[in-house]
C-alpha positions as CSV (number, residue, x, y, z in Angstrom):
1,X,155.7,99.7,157.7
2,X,155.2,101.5,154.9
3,X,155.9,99.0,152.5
4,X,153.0,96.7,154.2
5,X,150.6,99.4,153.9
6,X,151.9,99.2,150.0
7,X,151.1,95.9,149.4
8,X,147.6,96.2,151.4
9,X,146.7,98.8,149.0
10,X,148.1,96.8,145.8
11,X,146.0,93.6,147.0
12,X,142.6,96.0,147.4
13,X,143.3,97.3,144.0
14,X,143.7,93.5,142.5
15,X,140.4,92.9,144.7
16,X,138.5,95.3,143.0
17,X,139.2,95.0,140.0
18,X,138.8,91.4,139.7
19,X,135.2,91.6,141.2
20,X,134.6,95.1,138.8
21,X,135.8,92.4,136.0
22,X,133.6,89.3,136.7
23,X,130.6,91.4,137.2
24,X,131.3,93.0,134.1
25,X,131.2,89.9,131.9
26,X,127.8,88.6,133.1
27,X,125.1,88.6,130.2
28,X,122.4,90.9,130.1
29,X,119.7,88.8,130.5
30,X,115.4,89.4,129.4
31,X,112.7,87.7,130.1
32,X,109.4,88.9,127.9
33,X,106.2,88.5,127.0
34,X,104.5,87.5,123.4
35,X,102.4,89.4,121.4
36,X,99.5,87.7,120.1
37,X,95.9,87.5,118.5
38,X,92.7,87.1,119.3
39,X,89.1,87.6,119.1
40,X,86.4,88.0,121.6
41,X,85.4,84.8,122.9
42,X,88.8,83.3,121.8
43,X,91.3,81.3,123.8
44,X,95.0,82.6,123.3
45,X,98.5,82.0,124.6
46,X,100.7,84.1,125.3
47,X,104.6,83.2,125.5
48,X,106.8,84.0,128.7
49,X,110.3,83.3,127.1
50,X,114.3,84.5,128.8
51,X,117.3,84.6,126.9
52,X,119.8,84.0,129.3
53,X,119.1,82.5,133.4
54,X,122.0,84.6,134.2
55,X,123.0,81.7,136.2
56,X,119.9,82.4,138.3
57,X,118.5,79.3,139.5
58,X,115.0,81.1,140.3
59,X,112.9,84.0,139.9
60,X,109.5,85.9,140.8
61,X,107.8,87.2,137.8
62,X,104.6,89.4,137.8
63,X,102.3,89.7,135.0
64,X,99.8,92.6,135.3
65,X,96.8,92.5,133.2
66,X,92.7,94.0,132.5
67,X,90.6,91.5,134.2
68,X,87.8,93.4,132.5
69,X,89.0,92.4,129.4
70,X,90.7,88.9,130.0
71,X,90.4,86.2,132.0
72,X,93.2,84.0,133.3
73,X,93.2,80.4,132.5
74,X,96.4,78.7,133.7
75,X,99.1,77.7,131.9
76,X,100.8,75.7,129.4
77,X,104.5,74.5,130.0
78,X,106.9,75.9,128.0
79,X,110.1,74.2,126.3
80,X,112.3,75.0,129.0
81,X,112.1,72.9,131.9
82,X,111.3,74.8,134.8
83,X,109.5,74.8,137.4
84,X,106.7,77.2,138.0
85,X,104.8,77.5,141.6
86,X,101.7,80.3,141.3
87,X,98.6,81.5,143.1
88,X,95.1,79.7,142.4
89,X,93.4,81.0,138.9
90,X,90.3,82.4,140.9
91,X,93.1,85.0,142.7
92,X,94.6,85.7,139.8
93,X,91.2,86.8,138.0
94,X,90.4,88.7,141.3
95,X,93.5,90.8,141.4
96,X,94.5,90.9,137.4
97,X,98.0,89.7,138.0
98,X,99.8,86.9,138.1
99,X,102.6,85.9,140.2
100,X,104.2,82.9,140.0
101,X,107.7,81.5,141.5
102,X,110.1,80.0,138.9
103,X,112.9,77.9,139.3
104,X,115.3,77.1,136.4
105,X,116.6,73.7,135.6
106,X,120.4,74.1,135.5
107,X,120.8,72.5,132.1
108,X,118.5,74.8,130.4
109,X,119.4,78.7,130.1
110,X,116.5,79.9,127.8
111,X,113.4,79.0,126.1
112,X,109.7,79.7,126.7
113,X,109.1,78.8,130.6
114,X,105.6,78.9,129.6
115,X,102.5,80.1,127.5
116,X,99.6,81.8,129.7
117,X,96.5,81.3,128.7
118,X,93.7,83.6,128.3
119,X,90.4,84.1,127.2
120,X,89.3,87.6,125.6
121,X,85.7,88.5,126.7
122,X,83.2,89.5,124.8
123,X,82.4,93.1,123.4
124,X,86.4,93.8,123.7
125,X,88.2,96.0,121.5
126,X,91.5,97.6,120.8
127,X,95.0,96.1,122.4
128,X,95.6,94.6,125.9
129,X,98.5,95.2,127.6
130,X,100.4,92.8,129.5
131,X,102.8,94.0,131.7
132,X,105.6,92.1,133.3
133,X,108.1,92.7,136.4
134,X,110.7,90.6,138.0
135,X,110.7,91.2,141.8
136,X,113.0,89.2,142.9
137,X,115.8,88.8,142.1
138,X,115.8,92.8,141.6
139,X,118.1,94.2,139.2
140,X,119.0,91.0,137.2
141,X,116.7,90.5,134.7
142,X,115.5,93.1,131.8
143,X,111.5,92.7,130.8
144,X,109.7,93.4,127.9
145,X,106.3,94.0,128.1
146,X,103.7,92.0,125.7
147,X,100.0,92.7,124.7
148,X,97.0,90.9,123.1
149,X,95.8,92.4,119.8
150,X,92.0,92.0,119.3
151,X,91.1,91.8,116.2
């Protein structure tokens, strides 16, 4: 008896360890937002790049923003392929954030997903933040927060 009990205890050792050193050797991965340029009036676009997928095949991203001081245009694609599934530009304006769903294509691990566009408005000054959170899936991905300088 007490030699099965030993041999339990060595396999939940082995276990843990194993799963301790898998998760241990997954890549630290970020997804970020550009800093650019612009003046009043000006169209700009902003990068939304990752460095690693993580072996994620999909994410939720958010992208806060001052809909006082931009407006949202869309998006341009990126040169990763993915494929990106958001809410309506008018709701994005309304609520100053945007949220889109993102899957990755299995062959690409990072890139720029895409390049938001947005206009600054008139009579703006100083810098506008862009903050950016991943959701879902939580805990996976790192951000990095990105801002339009008005110049």
């Amino acid at each position: 008896m007490r030699t099965t009990n030993m041999v339990k205890y060595i396999r939940e050792i082995l276990v843990i360890t194993i799963v301790v050193g898998l998760a241990s050797t997954v890549q630290a991965s970020t997804i970020a937002l550009g800093t650019v340029s612009g003046s009043p009036g000006e169209t700009v676009l902003v990068p939304v790049n990752i460095d690693n997928t993580a072996g994620r095949t999909s994410c939720n991203i958010s992208v806060a923003f001052d809909n006082t001081k931009v407006r949202f245009l869309g998006r341009d694609k990126g040169n990763m392929e993915a494929g990106i599934i958001g809410p309506k530009a008018a709701d994005v304006n309304k609520q100053g954030k945007y949220d889109p769903i993102i899957s990755f294509c299995e062959e690409a691990t990072a890139g720029t997903l895409m390049y938001l566009k947005f206009t600054v408005r008139e009579n703006v000054k100083g810098d506008i933040p862009l903050t950016l959170t991943v959701p879902t899936p939580a805990g996976v991905f790192n951000t990095a927060n990105g801002k339009i300088i008005v110049r």
